[in-house]
C-alpha positions as a Markdown table, in Angstrom:
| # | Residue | x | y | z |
|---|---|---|---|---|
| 1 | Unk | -33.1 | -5.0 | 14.0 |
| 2 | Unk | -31.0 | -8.3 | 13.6 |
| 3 | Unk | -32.6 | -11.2 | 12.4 |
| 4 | Unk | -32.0 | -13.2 | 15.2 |
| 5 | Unk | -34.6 | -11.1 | 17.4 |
| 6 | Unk | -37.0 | -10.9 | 14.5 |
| 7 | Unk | -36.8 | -14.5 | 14.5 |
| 8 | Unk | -37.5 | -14.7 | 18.5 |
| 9 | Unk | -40.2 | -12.0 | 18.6 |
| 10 | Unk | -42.1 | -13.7 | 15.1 |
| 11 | Unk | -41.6 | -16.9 | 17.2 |
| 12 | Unk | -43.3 | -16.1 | 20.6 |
| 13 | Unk | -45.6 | -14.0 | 19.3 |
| 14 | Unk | -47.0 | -17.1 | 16.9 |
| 15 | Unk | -47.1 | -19.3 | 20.0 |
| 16 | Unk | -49.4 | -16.7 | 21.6 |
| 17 | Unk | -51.5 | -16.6 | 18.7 |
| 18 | Unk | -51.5 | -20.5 | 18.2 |
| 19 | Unk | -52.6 | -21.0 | 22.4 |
| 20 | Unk | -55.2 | -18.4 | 21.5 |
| 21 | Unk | -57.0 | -20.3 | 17.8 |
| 22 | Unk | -56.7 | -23.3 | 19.7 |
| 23 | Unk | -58.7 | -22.0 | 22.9 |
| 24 | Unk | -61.3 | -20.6 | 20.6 |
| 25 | Unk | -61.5 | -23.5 | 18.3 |
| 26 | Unk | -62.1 | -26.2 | 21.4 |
| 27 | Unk | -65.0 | -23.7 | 23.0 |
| 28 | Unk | -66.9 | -22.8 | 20.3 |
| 29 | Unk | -69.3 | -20.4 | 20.5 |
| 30 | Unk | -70.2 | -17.0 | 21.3 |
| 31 | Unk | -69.4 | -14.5 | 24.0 |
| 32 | Unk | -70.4 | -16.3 | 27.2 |
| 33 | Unk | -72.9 | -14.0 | 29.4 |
| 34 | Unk | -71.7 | -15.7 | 32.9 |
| 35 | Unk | -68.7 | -13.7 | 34.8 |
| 36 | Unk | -67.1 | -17.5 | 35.8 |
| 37 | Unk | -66.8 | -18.1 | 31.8 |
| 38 | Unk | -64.7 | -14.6 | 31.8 |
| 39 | Unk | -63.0 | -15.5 | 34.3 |
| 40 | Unk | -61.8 | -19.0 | 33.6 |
| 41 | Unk | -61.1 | -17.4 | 29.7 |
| 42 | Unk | -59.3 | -14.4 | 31.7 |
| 43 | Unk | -56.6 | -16.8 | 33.7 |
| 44 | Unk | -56.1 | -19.1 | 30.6 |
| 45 | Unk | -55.3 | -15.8 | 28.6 |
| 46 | Unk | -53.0 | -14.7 | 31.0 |
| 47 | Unk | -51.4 | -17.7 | 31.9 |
| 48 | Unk | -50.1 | -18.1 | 28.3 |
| 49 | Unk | -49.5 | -14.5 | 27.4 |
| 50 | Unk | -48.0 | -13.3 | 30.6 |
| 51 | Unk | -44.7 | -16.1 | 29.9 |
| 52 | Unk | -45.0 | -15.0 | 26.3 |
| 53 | Unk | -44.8 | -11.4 | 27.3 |
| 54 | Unk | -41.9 | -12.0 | 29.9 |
| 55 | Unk | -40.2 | -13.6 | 27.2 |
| 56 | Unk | -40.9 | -10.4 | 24.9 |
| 57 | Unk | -39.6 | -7.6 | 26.9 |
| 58 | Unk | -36.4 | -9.9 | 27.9 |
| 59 | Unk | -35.6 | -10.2 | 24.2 |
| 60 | Unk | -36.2 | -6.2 | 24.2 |
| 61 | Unk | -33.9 | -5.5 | 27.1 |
| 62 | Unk | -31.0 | -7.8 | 25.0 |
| 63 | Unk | -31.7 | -6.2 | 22.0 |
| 64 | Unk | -31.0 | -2.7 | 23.6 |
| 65 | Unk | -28.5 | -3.6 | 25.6 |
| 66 | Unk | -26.8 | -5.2 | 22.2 |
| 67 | Unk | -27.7 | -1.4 | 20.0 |
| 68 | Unk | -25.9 | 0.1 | 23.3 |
| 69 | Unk | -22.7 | -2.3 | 23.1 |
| 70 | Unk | -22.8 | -1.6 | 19.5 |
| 71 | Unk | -23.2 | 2.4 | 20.0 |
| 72 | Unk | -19.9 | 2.0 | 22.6 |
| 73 | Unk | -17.9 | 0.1 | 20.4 |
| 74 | Unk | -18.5 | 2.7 | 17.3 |
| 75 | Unk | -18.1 | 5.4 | 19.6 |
| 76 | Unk | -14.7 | 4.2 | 20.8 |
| 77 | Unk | -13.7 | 3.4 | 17.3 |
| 78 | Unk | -14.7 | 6.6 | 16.1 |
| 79 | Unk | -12.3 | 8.1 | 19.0 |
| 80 | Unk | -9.6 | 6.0 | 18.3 |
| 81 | Unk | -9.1 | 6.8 | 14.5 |
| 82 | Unk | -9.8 | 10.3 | 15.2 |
| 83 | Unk | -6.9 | 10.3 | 17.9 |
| 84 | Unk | -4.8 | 8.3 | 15.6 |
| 85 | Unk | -5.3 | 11.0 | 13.0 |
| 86 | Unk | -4.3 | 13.5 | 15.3 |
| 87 | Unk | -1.2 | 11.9 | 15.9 |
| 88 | Unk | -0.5 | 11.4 | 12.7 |
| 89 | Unk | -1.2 | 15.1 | 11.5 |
| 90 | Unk | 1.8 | 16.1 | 14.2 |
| 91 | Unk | 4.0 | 13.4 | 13.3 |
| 92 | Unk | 3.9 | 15.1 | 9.8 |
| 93 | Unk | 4.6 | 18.6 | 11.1 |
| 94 | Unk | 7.2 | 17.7 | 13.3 |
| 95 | Unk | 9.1 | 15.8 | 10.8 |
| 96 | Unk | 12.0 | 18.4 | 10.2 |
| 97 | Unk | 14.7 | 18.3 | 7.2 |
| 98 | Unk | 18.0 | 20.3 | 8.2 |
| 99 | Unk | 19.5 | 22.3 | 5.7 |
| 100 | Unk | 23.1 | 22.8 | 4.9 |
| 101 | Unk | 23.2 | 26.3 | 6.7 |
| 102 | Unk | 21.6 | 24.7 | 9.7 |
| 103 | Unk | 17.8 | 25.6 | 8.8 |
| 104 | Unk | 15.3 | 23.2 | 10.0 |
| 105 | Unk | 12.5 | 22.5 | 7.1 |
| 106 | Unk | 9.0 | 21.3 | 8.7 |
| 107 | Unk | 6.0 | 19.2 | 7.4 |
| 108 | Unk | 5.3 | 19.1 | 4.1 |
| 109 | Unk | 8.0 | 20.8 | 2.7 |
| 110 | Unk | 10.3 | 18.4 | 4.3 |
| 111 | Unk | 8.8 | 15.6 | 2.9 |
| 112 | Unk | 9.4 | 16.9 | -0.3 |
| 113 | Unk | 12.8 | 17.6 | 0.1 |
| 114 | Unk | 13.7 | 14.0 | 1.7 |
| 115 | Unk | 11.6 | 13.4 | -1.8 |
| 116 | Unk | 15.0 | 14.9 | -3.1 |
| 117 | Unk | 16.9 | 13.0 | -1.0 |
| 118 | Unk | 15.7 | 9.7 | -2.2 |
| 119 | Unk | 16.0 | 10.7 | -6.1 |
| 120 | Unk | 19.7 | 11.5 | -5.4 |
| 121 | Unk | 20.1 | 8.3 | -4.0 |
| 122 | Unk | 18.5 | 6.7 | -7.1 |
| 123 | Unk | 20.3 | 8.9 | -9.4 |
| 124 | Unk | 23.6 | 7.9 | -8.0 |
| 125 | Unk | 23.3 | 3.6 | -8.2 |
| 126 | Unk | 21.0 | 4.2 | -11.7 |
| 127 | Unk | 24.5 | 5.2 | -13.2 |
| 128 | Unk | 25.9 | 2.0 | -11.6 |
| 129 | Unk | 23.2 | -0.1 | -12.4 |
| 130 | Unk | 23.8 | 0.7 | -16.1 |
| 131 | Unk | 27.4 | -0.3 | -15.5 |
| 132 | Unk | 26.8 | -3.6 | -14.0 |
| 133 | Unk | 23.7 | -4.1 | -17.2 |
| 134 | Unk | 27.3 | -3.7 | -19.4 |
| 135 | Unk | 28.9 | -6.3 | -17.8 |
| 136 | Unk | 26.5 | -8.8 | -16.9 |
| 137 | Unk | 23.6 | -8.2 | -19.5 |
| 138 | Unk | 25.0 | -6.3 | -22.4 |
| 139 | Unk | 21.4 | -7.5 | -24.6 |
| 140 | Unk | 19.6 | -5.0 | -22.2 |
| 141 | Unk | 21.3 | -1.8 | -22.4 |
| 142 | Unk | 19.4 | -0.7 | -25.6 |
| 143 | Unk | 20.2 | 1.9 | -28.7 |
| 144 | Unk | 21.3 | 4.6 | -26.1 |
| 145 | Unk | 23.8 | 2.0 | -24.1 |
| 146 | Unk | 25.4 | 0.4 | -27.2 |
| 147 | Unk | 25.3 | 4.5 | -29.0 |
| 148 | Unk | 27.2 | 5.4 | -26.3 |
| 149 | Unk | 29.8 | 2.5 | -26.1 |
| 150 | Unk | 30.1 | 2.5 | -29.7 |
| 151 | Unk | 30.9 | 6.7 | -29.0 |
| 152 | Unk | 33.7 | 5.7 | -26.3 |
| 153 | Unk | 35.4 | 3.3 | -28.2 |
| 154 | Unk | 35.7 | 5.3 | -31.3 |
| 155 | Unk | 37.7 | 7.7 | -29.1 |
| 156 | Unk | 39.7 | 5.2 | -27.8 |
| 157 | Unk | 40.8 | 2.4 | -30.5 |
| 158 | Unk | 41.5 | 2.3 | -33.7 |
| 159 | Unk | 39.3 | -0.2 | -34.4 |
| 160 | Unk | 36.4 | 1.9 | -34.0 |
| 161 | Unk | 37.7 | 5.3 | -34.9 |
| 162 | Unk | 36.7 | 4.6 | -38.9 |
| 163 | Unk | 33.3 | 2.8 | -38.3 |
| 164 | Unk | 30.1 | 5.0 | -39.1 |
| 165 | Unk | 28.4 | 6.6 | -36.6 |
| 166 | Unk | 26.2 | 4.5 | -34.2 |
| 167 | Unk | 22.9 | 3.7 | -36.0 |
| 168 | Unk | 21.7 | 0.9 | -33.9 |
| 169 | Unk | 22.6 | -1.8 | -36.6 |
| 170 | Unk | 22.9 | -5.4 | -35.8 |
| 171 | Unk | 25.9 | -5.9 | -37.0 |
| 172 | Unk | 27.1 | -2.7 | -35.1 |
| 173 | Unk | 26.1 | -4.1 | -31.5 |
| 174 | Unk | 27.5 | -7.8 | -31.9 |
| 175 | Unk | 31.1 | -5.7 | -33.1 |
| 176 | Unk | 30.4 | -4.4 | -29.7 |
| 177 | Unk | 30.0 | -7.5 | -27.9 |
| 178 | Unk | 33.0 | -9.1 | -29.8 |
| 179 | Unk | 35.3 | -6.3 | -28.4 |
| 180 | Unk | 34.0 | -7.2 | -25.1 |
| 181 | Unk | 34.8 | -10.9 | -25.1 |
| 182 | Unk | 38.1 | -10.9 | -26.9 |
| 183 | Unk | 39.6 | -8.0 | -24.6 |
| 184 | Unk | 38.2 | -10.7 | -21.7 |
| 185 | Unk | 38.3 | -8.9 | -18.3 |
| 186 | Unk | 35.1 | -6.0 | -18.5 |
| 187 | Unk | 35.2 | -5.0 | -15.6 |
| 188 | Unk | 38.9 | -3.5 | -16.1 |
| 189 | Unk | 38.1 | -2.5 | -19.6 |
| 190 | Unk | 35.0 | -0.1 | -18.6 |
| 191 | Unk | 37.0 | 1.7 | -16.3 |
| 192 | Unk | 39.2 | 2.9 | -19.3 |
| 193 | Unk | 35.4 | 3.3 | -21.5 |
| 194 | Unk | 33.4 | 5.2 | -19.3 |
| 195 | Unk | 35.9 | 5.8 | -15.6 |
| 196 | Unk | 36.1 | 4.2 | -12.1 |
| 197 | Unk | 32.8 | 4.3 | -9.7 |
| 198 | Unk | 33.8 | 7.4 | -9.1 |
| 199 | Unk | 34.4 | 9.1 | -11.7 |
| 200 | Unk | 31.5 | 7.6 | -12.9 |
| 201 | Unk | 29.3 | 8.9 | -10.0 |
| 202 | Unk | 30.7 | 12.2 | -10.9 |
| 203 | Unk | 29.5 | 12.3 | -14.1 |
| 204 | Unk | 26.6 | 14.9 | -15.2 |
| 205 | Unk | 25.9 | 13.1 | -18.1 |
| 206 | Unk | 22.5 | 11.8 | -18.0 |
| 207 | Unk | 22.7 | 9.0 | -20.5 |
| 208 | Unk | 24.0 | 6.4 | -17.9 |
| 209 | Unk | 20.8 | 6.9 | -15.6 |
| 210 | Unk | 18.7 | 7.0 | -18.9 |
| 211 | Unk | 20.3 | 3.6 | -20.2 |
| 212 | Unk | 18.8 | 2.0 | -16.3 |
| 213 | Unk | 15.7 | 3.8 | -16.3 |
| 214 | Unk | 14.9 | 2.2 | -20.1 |
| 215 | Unk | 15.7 | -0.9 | -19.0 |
| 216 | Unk | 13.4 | -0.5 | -15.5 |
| 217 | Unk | 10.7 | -0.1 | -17.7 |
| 218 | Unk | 10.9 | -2.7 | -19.5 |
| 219 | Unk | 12.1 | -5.0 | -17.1 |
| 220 | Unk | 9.5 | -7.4 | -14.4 |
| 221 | Unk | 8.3 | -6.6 | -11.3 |
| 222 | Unk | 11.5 | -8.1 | -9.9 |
| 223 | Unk | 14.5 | -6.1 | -11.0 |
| 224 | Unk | 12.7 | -3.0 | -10.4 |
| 225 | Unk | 11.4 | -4.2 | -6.7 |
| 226 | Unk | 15.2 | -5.5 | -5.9 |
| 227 | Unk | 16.6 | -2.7 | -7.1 |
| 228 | Unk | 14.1 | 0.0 | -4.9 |
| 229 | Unk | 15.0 | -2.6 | -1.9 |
| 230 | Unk | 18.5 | -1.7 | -2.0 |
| 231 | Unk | 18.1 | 1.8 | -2.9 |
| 232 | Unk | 15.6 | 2.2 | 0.1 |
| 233 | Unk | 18.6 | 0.8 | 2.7 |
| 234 | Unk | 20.7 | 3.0 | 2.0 |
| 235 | Unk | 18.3 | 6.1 | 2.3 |
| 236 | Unk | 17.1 | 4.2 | 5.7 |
| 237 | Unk | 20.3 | 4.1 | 7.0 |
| 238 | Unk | 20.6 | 8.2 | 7.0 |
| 239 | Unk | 17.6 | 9.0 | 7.3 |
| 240 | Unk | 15.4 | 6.1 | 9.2 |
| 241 | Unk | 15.8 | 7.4 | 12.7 |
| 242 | Unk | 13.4 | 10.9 | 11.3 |
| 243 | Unk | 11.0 | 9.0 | 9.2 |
| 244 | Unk | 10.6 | 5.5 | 10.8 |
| 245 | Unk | 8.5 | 6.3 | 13.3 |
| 246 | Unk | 6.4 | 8.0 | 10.5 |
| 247 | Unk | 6.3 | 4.9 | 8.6 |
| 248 | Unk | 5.4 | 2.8 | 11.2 |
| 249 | Unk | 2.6 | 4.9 | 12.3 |
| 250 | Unk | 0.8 | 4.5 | 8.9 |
| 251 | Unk | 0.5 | 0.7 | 9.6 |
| 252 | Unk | -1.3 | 1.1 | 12.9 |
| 253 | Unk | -3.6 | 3.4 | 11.4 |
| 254 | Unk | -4.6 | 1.0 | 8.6 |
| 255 | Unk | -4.6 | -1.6 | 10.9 |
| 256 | Unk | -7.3 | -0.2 | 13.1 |
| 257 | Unk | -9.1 | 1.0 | 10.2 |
| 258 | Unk | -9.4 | -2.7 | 9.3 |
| 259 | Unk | -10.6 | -3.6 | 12.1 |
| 260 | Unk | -13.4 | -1.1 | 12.0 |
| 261 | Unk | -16.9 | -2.0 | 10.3 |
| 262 | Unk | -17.4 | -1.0 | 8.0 |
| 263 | Unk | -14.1 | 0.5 | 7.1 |
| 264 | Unk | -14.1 | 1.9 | 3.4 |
| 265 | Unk | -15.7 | 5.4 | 4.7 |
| 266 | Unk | -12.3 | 5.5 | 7.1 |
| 267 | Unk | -9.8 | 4.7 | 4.4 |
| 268 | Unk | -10.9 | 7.4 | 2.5 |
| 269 | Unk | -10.6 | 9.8 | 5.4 |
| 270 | Unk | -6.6 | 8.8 | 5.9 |
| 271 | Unk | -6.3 | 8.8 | 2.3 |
| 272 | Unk | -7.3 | 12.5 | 2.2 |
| 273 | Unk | -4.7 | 13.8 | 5.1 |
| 274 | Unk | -1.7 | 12.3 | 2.6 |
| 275 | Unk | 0.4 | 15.0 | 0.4 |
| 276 | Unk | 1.6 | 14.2 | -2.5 |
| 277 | Unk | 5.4 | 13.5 | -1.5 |
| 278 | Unk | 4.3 | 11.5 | 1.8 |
| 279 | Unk | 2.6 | 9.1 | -0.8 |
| 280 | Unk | 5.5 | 9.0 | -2.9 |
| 281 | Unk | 7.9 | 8.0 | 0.0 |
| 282 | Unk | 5.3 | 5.7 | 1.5 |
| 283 | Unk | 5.3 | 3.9 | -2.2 |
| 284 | Unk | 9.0 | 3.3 | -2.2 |
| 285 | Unk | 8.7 | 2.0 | 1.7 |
| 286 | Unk | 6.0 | -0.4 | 0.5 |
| 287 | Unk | 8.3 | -2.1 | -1.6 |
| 288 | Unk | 11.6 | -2.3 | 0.5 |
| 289 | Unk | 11.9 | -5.1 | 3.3 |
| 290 | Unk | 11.4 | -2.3 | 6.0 |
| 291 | Unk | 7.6 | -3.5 | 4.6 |
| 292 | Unk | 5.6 | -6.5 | 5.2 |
| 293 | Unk | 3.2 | -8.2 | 3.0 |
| 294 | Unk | 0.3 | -7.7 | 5.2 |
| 295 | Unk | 1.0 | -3.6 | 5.5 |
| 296 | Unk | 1.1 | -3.6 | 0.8 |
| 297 | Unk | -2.1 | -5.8 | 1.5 |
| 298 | Unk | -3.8 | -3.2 | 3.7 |
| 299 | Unk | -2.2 | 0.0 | 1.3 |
| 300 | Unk | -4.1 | -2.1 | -1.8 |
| 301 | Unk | -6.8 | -2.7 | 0.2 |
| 302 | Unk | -7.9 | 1.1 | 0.9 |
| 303 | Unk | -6.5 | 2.3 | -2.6 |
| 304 | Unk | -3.9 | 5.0 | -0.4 |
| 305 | Unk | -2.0 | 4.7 | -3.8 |
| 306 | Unk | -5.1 | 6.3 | -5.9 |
| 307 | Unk | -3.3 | 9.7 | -5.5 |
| 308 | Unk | 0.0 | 9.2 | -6.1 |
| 309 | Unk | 1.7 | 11.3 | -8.9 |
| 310 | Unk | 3.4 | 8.6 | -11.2 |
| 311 | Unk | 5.9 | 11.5 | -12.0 |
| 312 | Unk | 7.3 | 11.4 | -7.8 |
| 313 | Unk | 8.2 | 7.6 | -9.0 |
| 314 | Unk | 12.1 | 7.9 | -11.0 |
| 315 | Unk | 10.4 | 5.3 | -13.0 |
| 316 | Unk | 7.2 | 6.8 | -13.9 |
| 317 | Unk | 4.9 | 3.9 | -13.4 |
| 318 | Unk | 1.5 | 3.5 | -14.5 |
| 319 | Unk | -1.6 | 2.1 | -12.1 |
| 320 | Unk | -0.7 | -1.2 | -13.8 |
| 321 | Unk | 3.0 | -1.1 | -13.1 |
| 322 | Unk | 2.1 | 0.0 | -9.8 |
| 323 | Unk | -0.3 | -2.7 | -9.1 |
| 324 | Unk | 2.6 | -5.6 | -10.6 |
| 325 | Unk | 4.9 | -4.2 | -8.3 |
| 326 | Unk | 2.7 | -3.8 | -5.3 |
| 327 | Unk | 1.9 | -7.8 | -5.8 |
| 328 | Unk | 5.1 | -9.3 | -6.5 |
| 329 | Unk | 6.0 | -7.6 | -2.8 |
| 330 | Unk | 3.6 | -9.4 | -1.2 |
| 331 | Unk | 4.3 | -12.7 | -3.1 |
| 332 | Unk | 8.4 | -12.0 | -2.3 |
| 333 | Unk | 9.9 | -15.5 | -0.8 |
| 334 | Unk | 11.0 | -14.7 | 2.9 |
| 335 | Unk | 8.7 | -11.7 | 2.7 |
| 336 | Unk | 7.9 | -10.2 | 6.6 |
């Protein structure tokens, strides 16, 4: 029962006791042995505890209609989510990934190959990335950046065809760096080091990719969130008009969950109906602008990130990496 009607009932139910100390303490005396005595006692009595008793069963009929209200509301809440669920559950096995021989893949398995999809897409700009860390940031491409520059160059100029091999010496790097500045236009000059976008693109060497994903890790919040943004426009652009409505779907559902109370109990229900790659592409949506700051607030809110496979991420975060990244989206300037 709320406090409010214990408050009302303890509060009537003292006034009837008070009217009834005070009656006995004015007549004192024992049981009177006349019927007008009774009488008069009877229509005091009932004068104060019929208004008292009135007052009683009113508070009784609002506190019933209230558990009622409160009964409806659950009940439609309860029906709500559930139907929401439902939805959701088909928008998963509807979701359909065409094959190059024209196959349709359905549900889960789609999800994990638009999974695919999305590492491809990473893959690709990764290797560009690590072009553009070259020419803009050469202090961040690490041993494997400057091993394989030094390994270009020595195939190219003479200058480097003596030296050593690469052994991630000081002196090594800035003779790097000095190239770079005295030959003056690096954009040009990396096209003859390591190809065009292109052929660059067409490369199956990993070490470009690896030179990025080094520096991802090591990098803030910032580079890595900027660089997912991008990333996730491009995979929107082919793929948006299967999975938005999927995205947007999870942001009504943990909207009405947070509007339920309490709410924890139906978090953990949604949480449960994710698979592993849905939670994986819901992680990299969270971060692009097709987000909002108030749909990362509700995913952190209801931990819907406490299953997700840090290996699905290209950059293999841990919870605390996660967490950094998940804030600096919602602290993003111009931020939806």
């Amino acid at each position: 029962m709320k406090l409010r009607y214990k408050i009302f009932i303890t509060i009537t139910s003292t006034v009837g006791v008070l009217f009834l100390i005070l009656y006995l303490y004015h007549f004192k005396g024992g049981f009177s042995q006349t019927h007008s005595a009774w009488g008069e006692f009877g229509s005091f009595f009932g004068g104060i505890i019929s208004p008292l008793v009135a007052i009683l069963a009113f508070i009784a009929i609002l506190y019933n209609f209230e558990l009622t209200k409160e009964q409806f509301s659950k009940n439609s809440n309860n029906s709500t989510f559930f139907s929401l669920l439902d939805l959701h559950n088909k928008k998963v096995s509807s979701i359909a990934y065409l094959t190059k021989d024209k196959t349709d893949i359905l549900s889960f398995h789609a999800f994990k190959l638009y999974n695919d999809e999305y590492q491809k897409i990473i893959s690709k700009h990764l290797k560009l990335y690590a072009r553009n860390l070259i020419c803009n940031d050469i202090d961040s491409i690490g041993f494997k950046g400057y091993n394989l520059l030094w390994e270009k160059l020595s195939g190219i100029t003479k200058e480097f065809r003596n030296e050593s091999t690469y052994c991630g010496d000081i002196k090594q790097n800035q003779k790097i760096k000095d190239y770079f500045i005295r030959e003056g236009d690096t954009w040009e000059l990396l096209k003859g080091i390591i190809g065009s976008e292109q052929e660059i693109l067409n490369q199956k060497s990993k070490t470009l990719e690896e030179i990025s994903l080094n520096f991802m890790l090591d990098t803030n919040s910032e580079e890595r969130v900027k660089f997912l943004q991008y990333v996730h426009s491009l995979f929107y652009q082919e793929f948006g008009h299967i999975l938005g409505h999927y995205f947007r779907n999870i942001h009504y559902i943990l909207e009405h969950i947070d509007s339920i109370k309490p709410s924890k109990n139906y978090g953990n229900i949604f949480r449960a109906q994710l698979s592993r790659y849905e939670l994986a592409l819901m992680y990299y949506n969270s971060l692009s602008m097709m987000s909002s700051s108030r749909h990362v607030k509700l995913l952190k809110k209801y931990d819907i990130f406490n299953g997700l496979y840090s290996s699905d991420i290209f950059y293999t975060p841990d919870k605390e990496k996660i967490l950094d990244d998940l804030n600096f989206r919602i602290t993003m300037k111009n931020a939806p």
